[in-house]
C-alpha positions as CSV (number, residue, x, y, z in Angstrom):
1,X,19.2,-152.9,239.0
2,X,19.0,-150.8,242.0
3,X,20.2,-153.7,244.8
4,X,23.6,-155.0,245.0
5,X,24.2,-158.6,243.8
6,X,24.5,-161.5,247.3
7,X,27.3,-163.3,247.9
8,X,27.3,-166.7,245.6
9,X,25.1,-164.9,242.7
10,X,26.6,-166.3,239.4
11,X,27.1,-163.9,236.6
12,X,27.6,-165.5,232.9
13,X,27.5,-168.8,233.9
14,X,31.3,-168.3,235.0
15,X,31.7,-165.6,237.9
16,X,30.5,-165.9,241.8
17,X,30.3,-162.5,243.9
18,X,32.4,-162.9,247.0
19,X,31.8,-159.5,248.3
20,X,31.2,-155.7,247.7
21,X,34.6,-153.8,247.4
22,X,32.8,-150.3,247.6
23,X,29.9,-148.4,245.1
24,X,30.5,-145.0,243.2
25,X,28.4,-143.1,240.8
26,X,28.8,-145.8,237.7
27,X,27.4,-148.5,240.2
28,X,29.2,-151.0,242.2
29,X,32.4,-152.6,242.1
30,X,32.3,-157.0,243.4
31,X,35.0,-159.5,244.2
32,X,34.4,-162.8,242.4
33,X,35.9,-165.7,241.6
34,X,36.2,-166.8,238.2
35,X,35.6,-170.3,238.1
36,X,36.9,-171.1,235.1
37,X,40.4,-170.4,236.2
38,X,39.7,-170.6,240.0
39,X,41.2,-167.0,240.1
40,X,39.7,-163.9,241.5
41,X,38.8,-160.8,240.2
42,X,36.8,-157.4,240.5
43,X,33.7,-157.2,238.5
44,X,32.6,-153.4,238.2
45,X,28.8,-153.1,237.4
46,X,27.4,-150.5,235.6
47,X,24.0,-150.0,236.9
48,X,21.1,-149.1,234.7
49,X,23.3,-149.4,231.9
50,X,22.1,-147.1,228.6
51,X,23.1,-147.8,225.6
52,X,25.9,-145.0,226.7
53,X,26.9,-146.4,229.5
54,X,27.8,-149.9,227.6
55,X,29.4,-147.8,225.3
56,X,31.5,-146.1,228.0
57,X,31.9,-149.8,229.5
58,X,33.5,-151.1,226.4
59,X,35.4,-148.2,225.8
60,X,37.1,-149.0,229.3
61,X,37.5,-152.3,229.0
62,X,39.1,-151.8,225.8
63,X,41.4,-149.2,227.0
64,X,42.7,-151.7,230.1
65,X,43.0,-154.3,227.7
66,X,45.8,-152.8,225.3
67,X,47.9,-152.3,228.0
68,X,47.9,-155.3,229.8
69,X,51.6,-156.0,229.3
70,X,52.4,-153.4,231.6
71,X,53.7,-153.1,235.0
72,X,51.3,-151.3,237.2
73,X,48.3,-151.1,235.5
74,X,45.5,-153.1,236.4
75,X,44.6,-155.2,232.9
76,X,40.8,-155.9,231.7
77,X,40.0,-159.3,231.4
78,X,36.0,-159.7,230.0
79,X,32.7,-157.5,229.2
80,X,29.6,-158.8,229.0
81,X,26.0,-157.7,229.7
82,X,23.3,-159.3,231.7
83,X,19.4,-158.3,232.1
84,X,20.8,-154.4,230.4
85,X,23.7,-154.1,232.8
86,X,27.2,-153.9,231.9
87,X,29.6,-155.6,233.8
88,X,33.5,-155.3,232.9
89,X,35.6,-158.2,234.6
90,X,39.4,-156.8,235.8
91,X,42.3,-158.3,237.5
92,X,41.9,-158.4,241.2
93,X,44.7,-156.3,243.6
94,X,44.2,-157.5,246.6
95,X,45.6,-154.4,248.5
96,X,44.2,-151.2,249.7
97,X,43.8,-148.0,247.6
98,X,47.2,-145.0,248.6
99,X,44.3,-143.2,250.3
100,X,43.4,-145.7,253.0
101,X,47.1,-146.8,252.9
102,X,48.8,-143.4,253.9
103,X,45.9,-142.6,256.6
104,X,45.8,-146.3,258.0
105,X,50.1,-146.2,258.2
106,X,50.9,-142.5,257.8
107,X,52.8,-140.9,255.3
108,X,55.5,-142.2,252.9
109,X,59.1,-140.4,251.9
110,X,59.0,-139.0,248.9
111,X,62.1,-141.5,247.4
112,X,59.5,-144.2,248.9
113,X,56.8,-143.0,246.9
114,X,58.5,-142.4,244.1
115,X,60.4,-145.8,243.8
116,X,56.9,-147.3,244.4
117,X,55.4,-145.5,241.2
118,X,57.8,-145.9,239.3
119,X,56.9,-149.0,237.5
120,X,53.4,-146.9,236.6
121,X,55.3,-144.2,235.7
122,X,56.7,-145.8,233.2
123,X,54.0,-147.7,231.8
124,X,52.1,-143.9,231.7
125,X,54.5,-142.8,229.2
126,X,53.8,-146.0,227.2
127,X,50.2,-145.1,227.2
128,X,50.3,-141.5,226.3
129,X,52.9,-142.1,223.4
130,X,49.9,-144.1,222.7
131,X,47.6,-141.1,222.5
132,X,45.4,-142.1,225.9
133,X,45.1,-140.2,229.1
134,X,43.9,-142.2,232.2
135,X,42.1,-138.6,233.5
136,X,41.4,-140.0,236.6
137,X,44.6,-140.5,238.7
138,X,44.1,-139.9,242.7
139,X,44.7,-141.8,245.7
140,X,41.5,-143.7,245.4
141,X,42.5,-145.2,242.3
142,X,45.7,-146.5,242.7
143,X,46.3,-149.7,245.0
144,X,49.2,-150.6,247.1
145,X,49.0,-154.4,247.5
146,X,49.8,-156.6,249.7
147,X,53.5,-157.5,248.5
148,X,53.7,-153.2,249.1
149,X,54.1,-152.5,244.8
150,X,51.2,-150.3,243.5
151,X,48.3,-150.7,240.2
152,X,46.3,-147.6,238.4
153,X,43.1,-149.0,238.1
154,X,40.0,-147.8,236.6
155,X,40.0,-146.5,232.7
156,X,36.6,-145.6,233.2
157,X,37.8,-141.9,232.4
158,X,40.4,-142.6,229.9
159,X,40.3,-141.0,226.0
160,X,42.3,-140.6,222.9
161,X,43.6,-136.9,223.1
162,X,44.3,-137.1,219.5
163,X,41.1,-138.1,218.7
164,X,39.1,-136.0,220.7
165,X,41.3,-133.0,220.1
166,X,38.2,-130.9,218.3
167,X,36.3,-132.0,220.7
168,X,34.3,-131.3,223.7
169,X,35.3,-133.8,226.8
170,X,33.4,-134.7,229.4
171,X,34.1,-133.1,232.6
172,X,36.2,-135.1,235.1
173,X,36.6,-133.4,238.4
174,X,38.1,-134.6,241.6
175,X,38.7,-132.0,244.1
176,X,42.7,-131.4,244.4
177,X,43.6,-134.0,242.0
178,X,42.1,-132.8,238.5
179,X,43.9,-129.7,236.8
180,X,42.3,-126.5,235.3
181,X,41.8,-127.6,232.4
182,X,39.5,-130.8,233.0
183,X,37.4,-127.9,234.6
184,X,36.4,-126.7,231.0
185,X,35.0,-128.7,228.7
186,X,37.1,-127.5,226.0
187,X,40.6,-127.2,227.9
188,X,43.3,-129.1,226.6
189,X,44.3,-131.7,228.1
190,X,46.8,-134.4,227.5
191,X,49.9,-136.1,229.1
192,X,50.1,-132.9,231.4
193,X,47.0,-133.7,232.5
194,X,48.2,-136.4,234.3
195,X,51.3,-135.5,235.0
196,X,49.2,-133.1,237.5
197,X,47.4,-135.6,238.4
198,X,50.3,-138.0,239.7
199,X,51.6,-134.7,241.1
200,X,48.8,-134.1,243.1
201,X,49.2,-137.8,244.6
202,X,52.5,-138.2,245.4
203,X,51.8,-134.8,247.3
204,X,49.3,-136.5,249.3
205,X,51.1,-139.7,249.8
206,X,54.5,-137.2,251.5
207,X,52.0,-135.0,253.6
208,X,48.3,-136.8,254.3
209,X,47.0,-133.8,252.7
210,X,44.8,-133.6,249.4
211,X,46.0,-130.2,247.7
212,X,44.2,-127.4,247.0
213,X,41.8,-127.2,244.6
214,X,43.4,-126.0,241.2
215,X,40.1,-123.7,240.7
216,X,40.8,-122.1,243.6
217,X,44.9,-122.0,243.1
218,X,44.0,-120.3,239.8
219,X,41.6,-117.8,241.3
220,X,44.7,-116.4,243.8
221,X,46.7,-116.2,241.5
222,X,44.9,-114.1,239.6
223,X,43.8,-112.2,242.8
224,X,47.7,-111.7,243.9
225,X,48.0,-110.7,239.8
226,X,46.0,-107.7,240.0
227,X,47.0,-104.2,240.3
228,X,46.2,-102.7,243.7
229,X,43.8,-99.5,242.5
230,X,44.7,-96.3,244.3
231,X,42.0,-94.0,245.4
């Protein structure tokens, strides 16, 4: 499409942009109101969508939608496509993402944070009993709302370990917060992989620091591993 949509453009004859919540490399996330419900919700575009990329949109939306039921996790509500571009329709949290949060009020204590996630926690160990991993868990894509509780959003990244266990995954990198493994294209990765994720997070949400790059952490240590050669 290559222009983001105006305020009061209607998408399937049901949803009116409100506003731009922010762009990334899939394309560009709206609030809308569903007017069929008079509720709102975000509307995440997929611009230029492929045939991949609505496969990858559906895939998402799927993913969200099983676990709806749960506490903290943002649920999927609707796909459809419009002029070749994918649009997945997801419930709104009117909030802030923990990244603007901790450097807009400062950091949290760690039984603060902790309390806080717990709800996703929980619902995470649903998910992977399920087989899926979110691979994607940072500061930008969990939101503290406004009553102060906090929503994983964005499935975009999410797979079936089991599935794809022969298999080569894409790569899914976020400085600090993706392990070692999402680095190769045939590490393994499962719940752990998120379980360093969250790590990485609730580290940043104690200290307003992102941590270290896991490439790098691996490089010294095998630097400090080395034998010292004597001439």
């Amino acid at each position: 499409m290559g222009y983001e949509l105006t305020k009061g453009t209607k998408l399937n004859n049901r949803y009116v942009i409100e506003c731009t919540l922010g762009s990334g490399g899939f394309g560009t996330t709206y609030k809308a109101m569903d007017t069929l419900i008079d509720v709102p919700v975000a509307i995440k575009e997929y611009e230029n969508s492929s045939e991949k990329d609505r496969k990858v949109a559906q895939r998402e939306v799927k993913m969200a939608a099983r676990f709806y039921a749960l506490d903290g996790i943002a649920s999927a509500r609707d796909f459809f496509v419009v002029d070749s571009i994918s649009y997945i329709v997801m419930e709104y949290v009117e909030g802030e993402s923990l990244k603007k949060y901790v450097r807009n009020y400062g950091t949290m204590k760690g039984e603060d944070i902790l309390t806080k996630l717990k709800p996703v926690i929980e619902s995470l160990c649903v998910i992977h009993k399920e087989g899926i991993i979110h691979r994607d868990i940072s500061p930008d894509n969990l939101m503290v709302t406004k009553g102060g509780s906090i929503q994983l959003i964005d499935f975009g990244e999410a797979r079936n370990f089991e599935e794809q266990r022969n298999k080569e995954l894409t790569l899914v990198y976020k400085r600090g917060y993706a392990p070692i493994e999402q680095c190769r294209q045939r590490g393994k990765q499962g719940a752990f992989t998120d379980v360093y994720s969250l790590c990485a997070t609730i580290y940043f949400a104690i200290t307003g620091i992102d941590p270290d790059d896991s490439v790098e952490r691996m490089l010294s240590l095998i630097h400090i591993s080395e034998p010292t050669r004597h001439l």
